[in-house]
N, CA, C and O of each residue as an XYZ file, in Angstrom:
656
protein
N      15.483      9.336     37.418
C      15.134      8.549     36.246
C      15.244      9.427     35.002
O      14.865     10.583     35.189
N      15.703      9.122     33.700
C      16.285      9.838     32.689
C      14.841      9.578     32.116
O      14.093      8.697     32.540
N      14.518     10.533     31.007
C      13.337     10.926     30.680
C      13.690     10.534     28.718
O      14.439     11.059     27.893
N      12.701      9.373     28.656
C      12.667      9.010     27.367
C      12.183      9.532     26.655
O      11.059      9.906     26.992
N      12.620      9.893     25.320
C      12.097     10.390     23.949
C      11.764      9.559     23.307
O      12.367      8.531     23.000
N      10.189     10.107     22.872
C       9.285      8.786     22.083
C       9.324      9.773     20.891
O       9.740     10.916     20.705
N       8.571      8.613     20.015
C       7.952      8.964     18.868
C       7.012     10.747     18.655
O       7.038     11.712     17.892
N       6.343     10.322     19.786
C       5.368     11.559     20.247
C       6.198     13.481     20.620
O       6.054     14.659     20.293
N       6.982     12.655     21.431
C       7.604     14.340     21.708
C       7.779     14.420     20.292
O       6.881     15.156     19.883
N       8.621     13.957     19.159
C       9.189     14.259     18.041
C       8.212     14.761     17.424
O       8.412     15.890     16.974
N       6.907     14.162     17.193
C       6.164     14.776     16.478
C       5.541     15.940     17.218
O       5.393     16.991     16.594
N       5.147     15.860     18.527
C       5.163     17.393     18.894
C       5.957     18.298     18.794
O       5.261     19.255     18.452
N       6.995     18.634     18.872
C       8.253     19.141     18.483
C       8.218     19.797     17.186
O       8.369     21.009     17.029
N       7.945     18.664     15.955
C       7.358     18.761     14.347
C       6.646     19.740     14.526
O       6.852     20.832     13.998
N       5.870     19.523     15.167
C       4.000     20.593     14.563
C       4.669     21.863     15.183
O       4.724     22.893     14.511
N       5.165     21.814     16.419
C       5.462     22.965     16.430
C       6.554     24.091     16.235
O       6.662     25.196     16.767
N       7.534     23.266     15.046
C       8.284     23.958     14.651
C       7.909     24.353     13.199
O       8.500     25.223     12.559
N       6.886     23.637     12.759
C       5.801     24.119     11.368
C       5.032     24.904     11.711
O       4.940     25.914     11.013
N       4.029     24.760     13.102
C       3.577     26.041     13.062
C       4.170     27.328     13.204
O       3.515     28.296     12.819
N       5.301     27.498     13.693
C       6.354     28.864     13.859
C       6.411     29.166     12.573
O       6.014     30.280     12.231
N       6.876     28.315     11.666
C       7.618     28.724     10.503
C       6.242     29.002      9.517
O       6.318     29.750      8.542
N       4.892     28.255      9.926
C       3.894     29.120      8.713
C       3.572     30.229      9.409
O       3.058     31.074      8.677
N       3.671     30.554     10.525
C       2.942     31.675     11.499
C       3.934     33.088     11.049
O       3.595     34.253     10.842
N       5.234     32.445     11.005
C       6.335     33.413     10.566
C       6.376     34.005      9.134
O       6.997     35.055      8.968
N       5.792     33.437      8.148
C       5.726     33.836      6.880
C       4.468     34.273      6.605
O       3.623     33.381      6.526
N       4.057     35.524      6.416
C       2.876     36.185      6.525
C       2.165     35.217      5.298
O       0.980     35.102      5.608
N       2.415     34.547      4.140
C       1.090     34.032      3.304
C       0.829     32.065      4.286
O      -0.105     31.327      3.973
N       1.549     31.807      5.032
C       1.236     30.876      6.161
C       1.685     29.274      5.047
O       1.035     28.232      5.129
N       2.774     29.442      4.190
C       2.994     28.718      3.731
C       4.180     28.226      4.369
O       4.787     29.153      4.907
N       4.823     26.940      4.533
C       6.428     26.453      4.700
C       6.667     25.114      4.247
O       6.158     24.129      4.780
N       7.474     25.076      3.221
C       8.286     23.868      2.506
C       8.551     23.168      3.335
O       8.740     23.576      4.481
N       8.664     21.553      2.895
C       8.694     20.441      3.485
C      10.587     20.925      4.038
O      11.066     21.347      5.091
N      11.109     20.608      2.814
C      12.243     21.190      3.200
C      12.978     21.742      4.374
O      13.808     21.194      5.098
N      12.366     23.254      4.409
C      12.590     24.204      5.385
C      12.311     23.352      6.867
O      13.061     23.314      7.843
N      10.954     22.677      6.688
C      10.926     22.660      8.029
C      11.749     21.529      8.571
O      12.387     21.585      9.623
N      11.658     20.130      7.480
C      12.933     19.748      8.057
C      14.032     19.389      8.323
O      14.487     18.453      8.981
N      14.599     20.486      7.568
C      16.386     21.101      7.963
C      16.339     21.974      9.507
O      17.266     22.022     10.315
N      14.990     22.628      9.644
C      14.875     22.934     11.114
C      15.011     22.443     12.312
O      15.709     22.697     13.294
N      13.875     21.379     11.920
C      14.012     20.311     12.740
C      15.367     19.351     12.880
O      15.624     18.876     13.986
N      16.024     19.139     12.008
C      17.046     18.385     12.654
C      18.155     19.278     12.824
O      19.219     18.667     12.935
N      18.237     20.335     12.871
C      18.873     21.655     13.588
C      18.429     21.955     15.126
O      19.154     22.439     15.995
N      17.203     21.595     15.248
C      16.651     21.974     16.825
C      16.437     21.006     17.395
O      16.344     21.063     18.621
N      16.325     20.109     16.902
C      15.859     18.615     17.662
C      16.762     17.470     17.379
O      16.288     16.358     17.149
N      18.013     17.686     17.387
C      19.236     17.083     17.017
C      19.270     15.597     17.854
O      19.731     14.553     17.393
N      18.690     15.766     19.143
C      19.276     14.931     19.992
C      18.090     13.972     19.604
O      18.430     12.874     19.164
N      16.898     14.207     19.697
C      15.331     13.653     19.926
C      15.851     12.861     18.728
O      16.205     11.692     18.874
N      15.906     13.530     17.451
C      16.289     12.505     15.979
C      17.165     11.553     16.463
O      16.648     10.451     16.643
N      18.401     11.658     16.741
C      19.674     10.730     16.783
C      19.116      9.922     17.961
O      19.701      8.840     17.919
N      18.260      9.937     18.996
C      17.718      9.166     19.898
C      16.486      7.972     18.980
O      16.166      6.857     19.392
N      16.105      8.489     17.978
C      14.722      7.705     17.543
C      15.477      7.419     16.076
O      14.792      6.829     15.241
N      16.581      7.725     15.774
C      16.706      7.277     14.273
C      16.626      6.089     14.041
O      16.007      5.943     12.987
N      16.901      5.225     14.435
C      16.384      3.629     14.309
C      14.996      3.424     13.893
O      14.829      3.039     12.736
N      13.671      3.670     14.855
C      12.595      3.694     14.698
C      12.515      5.021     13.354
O      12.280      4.380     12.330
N      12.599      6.296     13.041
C      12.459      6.926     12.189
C      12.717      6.111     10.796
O      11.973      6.302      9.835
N      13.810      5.190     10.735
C      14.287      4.723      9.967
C      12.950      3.456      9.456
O      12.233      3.385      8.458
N      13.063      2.771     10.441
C      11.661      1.928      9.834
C      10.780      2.458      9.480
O      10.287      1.933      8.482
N      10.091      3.663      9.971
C       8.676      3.975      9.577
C       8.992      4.482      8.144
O       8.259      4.013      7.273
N      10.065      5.461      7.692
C      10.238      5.586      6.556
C      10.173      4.607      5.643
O       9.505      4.758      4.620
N      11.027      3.206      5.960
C      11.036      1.769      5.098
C       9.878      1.088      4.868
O       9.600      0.557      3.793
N       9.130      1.085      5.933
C       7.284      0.285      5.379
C       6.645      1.993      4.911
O       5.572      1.932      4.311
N       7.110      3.203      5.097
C       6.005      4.062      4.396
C       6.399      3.449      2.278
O       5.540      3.239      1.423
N       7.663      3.364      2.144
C       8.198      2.990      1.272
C       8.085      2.002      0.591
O       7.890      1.992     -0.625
N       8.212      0.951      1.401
C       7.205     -0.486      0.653
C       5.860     -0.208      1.042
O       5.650     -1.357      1.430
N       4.810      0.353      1.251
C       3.745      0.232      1.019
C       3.531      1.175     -0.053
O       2.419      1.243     -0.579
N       4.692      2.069     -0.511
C       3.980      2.598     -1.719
C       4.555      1.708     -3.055
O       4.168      1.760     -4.222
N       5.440      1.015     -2.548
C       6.084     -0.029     -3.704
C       5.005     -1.140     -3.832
O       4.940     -1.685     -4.934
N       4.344     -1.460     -3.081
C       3.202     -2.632     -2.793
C       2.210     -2.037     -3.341
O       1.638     -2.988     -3.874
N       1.519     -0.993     -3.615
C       0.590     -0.471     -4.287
C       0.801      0.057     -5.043
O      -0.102      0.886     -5.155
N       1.987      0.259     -6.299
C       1.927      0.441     -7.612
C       1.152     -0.924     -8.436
O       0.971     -2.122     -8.221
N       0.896     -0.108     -9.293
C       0.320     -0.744    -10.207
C       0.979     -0.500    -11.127
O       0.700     -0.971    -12.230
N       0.651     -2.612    -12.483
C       1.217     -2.191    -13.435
C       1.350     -3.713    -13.935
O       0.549     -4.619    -13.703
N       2.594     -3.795    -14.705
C       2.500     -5.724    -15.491
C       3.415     -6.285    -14.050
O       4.307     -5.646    -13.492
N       3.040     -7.284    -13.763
C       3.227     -8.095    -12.864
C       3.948     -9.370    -13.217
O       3.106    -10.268    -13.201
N       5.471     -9.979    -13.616
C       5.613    -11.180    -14.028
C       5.638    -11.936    -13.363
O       6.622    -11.710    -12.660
N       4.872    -13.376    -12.838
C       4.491    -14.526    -12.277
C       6.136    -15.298    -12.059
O       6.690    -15.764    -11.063
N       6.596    -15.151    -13.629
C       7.476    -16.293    -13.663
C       8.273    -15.690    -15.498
O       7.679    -15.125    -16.417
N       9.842    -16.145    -15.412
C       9.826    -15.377    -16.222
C       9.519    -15.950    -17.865
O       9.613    -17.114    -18.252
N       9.092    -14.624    -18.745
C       8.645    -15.206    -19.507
C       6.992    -15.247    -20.001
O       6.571    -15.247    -21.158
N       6.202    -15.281    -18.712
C       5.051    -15.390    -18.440
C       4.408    -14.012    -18.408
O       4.802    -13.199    -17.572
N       3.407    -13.690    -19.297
C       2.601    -12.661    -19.338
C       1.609    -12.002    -17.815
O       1.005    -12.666    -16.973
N       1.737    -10.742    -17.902
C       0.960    -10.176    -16.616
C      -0.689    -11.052    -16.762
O      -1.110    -10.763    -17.882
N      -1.717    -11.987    -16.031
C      -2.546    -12.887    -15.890
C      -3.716    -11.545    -15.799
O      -4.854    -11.571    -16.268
N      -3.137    -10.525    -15.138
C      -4.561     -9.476    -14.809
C      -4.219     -7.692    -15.916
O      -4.590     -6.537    -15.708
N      -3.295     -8.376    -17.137
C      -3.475     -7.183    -17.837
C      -4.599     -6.524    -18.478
O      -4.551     -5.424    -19.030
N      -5.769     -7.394    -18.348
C      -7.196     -6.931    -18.371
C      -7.544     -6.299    -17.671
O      -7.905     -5.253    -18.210
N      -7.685     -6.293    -16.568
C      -8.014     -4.891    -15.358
C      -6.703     -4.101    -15.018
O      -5.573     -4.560    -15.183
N      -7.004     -2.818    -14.508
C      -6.176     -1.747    -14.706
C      -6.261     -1.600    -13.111
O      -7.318     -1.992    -12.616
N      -5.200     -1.042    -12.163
C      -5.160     -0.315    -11.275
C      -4.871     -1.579     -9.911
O      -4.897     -1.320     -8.708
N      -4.621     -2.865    -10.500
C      -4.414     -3.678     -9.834
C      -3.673     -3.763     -8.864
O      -2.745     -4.257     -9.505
N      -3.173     -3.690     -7.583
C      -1.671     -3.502     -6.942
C      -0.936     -4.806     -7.314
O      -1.287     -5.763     -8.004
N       0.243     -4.525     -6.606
C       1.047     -5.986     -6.945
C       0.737     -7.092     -6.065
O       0.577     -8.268     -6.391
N       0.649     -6.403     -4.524
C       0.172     -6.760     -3.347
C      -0.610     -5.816     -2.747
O      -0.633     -4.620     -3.037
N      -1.672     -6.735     -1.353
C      -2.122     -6.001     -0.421
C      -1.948     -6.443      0.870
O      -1.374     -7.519      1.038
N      -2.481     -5.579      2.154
C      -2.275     -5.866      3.581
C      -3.256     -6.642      3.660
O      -4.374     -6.323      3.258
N      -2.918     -8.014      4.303
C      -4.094     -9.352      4.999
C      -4.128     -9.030      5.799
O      -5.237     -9.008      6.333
N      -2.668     -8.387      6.733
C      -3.075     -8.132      8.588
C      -2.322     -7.017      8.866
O      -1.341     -6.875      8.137
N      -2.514     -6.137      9.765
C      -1.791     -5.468      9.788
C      -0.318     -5.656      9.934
O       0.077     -6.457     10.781
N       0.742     -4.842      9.015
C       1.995     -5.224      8.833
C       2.431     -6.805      8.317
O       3.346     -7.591      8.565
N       1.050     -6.778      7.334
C       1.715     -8.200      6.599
C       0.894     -8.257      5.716
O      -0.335     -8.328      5.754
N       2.230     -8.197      4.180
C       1.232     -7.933      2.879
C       1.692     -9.301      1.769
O       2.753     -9.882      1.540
N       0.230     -9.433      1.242
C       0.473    -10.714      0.224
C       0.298    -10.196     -1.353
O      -0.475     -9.364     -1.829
N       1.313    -11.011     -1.960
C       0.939    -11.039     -3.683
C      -0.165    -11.166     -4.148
O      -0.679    -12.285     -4.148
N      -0.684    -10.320     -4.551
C      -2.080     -9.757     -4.774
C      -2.919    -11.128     -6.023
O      -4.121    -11.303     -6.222
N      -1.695    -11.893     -6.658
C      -1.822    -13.227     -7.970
C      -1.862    -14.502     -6.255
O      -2.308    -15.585     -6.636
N      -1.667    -14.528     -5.345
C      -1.412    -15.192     -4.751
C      -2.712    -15.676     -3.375
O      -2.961    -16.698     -2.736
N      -3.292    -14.186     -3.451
C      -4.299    -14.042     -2.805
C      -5.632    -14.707     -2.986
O      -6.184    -14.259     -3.991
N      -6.569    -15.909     -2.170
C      -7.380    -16.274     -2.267
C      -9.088    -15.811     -2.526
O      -9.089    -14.595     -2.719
N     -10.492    -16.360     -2.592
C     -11.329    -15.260     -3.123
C     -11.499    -14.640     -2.016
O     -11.554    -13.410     -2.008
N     -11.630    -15.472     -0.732
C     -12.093    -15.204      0.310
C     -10.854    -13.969      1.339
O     -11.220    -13.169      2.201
N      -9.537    -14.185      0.901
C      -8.730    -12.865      1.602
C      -9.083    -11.713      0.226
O      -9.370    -10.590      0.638
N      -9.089    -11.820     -0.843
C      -9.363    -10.495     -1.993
C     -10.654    -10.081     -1.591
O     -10.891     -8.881     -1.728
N     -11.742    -10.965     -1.021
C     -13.188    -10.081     -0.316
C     -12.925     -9.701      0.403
O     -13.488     -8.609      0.482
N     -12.120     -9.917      1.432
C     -12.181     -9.106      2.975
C     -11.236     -7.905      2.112
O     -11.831     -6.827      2.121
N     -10.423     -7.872      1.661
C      -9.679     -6.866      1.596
C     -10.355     -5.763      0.555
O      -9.824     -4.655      0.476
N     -11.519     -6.066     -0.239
C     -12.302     -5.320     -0.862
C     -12.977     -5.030      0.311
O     -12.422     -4.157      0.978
N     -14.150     -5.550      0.846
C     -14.745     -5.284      1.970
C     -14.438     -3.929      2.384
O     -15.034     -2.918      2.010
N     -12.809     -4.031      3.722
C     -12.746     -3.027      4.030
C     -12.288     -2.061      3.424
O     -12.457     -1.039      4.089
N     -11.507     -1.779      1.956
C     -12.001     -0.803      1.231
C     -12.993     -0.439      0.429
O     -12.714      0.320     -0.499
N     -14.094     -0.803      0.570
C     -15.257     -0.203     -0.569
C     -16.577     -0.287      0.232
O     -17.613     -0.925      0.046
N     -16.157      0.620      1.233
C     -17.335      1.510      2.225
C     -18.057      2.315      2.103
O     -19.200      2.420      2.548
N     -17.196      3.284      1.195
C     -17.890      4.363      0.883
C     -18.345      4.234     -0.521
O     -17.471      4.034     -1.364
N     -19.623      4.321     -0.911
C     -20.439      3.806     -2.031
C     -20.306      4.812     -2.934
O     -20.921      4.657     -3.989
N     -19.602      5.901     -2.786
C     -19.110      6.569     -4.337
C     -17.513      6.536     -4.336
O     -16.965      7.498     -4.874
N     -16.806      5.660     -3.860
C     -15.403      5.103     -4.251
C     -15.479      4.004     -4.952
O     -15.866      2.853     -4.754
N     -15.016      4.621     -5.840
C     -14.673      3.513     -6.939
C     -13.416      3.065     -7.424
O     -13.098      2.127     -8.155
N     -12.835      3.878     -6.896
C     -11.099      3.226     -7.406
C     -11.118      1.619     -7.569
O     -10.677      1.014     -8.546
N     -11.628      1.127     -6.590
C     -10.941     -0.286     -6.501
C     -12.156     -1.347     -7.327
O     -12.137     -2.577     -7.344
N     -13.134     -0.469     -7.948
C     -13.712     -1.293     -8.620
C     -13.207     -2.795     -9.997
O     -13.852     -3.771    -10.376
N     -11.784     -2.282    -10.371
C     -11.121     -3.081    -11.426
C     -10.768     -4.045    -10.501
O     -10.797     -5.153    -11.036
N     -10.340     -4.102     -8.960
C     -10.109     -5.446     -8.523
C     -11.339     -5.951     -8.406
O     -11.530     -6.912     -9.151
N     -12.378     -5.594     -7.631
C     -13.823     -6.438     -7.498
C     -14.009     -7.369     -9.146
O     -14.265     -8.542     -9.419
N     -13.702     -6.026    -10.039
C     -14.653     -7.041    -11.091
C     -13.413     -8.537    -11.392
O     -13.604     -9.720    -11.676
N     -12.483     -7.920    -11.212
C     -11.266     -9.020    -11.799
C     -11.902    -10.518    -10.939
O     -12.298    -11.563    -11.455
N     -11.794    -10.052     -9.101
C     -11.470    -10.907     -8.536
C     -13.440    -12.051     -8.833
O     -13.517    -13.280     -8.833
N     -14.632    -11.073     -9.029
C     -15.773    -11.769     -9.742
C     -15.390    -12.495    -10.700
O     -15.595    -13.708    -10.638
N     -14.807    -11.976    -11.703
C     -14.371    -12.648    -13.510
C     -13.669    -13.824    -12.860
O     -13.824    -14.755    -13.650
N     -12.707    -14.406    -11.409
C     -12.304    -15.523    -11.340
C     -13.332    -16.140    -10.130
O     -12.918    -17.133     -9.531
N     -14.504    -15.649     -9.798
C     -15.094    -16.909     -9.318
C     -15.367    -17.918     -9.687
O     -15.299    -18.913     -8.965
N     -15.849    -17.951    -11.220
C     -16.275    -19.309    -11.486
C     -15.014    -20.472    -11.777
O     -15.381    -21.581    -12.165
N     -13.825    -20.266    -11.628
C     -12.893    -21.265    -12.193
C     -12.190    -21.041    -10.846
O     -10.966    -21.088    -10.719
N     -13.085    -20.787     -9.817
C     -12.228    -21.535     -8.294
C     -12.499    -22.948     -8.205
O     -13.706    -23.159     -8.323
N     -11.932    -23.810     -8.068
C     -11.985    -25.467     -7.449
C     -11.853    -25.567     -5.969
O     -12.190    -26.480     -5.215
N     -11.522    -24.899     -5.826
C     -11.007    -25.181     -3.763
C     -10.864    -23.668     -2.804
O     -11.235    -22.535     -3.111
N     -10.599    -23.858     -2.317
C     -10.805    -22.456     -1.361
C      -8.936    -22.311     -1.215
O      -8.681    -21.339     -0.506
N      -8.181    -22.734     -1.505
C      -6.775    -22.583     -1.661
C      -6.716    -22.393     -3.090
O      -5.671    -22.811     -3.589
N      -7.322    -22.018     -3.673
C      -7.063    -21.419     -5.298
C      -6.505    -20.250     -5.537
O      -6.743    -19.629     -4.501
N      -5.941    -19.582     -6.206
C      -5.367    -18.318     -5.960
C      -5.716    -17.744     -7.056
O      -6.152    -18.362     -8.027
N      -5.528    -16.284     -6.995
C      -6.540    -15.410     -7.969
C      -5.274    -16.040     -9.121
O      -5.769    -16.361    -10.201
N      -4.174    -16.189     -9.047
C      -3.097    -16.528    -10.418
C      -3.684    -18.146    -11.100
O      -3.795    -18.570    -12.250
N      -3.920    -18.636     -9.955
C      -4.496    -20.153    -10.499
C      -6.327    -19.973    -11.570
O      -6.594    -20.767    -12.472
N      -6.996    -19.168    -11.287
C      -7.850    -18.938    -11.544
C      -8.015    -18.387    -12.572
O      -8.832    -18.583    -13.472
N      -6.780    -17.274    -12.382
C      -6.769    -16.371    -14.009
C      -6.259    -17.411    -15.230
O      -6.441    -17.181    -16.426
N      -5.638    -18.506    -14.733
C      -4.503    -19.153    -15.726
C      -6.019    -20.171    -16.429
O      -6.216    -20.422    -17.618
N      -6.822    -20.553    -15.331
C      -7.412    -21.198    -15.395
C      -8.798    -20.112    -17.047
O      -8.905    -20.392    -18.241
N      -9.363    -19.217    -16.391
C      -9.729    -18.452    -17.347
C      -9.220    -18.292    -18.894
O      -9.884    -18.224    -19.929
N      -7.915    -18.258    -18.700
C      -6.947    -18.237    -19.665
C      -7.504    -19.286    -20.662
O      -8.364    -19.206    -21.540
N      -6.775    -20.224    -20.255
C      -7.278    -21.430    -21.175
C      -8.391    -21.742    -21.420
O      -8.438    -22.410    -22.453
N     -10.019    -21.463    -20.635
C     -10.819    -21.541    -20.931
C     -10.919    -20.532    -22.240
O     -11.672    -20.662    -23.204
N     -10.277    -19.843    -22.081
C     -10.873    -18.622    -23.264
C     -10.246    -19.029    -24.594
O     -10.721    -18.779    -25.701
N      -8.810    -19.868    -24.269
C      -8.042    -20.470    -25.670
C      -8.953    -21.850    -26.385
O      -8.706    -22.242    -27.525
N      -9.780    -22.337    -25.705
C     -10.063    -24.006    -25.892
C     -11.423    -23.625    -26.947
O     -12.513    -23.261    -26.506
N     -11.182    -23.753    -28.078
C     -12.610    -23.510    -29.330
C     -14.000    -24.194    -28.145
O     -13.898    -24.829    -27.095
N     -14.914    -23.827    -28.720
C     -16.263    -23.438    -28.517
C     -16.990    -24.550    -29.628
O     -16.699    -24.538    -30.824
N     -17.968    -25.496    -29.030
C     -18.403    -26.510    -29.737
C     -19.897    -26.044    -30.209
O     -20.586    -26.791    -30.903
């Protein structure tokens, strides 16, 4: 029986062609670089066996950092960013694992769970500008299919309509 190369040998393989190369340089430093031009010098076959899979994990490490920039968001064109009031907003987030939604699209009840499990630790605050955003649209939810974009639009106009 021929002996499959996983994910795992590769990364064992990794660590231990980084640890050679910091062990080898007396201040225990080694460039991303260095190590891997090494690696696909020594582990030629293991790569060209997993490049497919290598290839995806690189592509979602990639959209998930494209999914968590922040910044103006256009709805539609023409149409102003709805959450240029809070800062640090993503564009999208993960609902399940390996499946991410438009963050304007997202309901109150998926934007709580997804606060939830980030804001555990009670001196993280990064994600405090979504909490307060996604609070500032509770009161102009109508339905539980409302979306934080329907809500903001909704805010919107409340804030344009004079005051009696």
């Amino acid at each position: 029986m021929a002996f499959k190369t996983t994910l795992s040998d590769l990364r064992n393989g990794i660590e231990e062609i980084h640890r050679e190369m910091m062990r080898q340089q007396r201040d225990g430093e080694a460039s991303n670089a260095a190590v891997v031009a090494k690696v696909r010098r020594d582990k030629v076959e293991e790569v060209a066996l997993l490049t497919d899979e290598l290839v995806d994990i690189a592509l979602i490490k990639l959209l998930n950092e494209v999914s968590s920039r922040k910044g103006v968001r256009n709805f539609d064109a023409g149409t102003l960013d709805l959450f240029d009031r809070y800062r640090g907003i993503p564009k999208s987030v993960t609902i399940l694992k390996g499946k991410k939604k438009s963050t304007s699209l997202l309901t109150i009840v998926q934007a709580d769970l997804w606060l939830k499990a980030r804001m555990q630790k009670p001196a993280d605050d990064r994600h405090e500008p979504f909490r307060r955003m996604v609070d500032d649209c509770r009161p102009f939810q109508r339905s539980e299919d409302d979306t934080l974009a329907t809500m903001m639009e909704r805010r919107a106009q409340a804030e344009r309509l004079p005051t009696v």
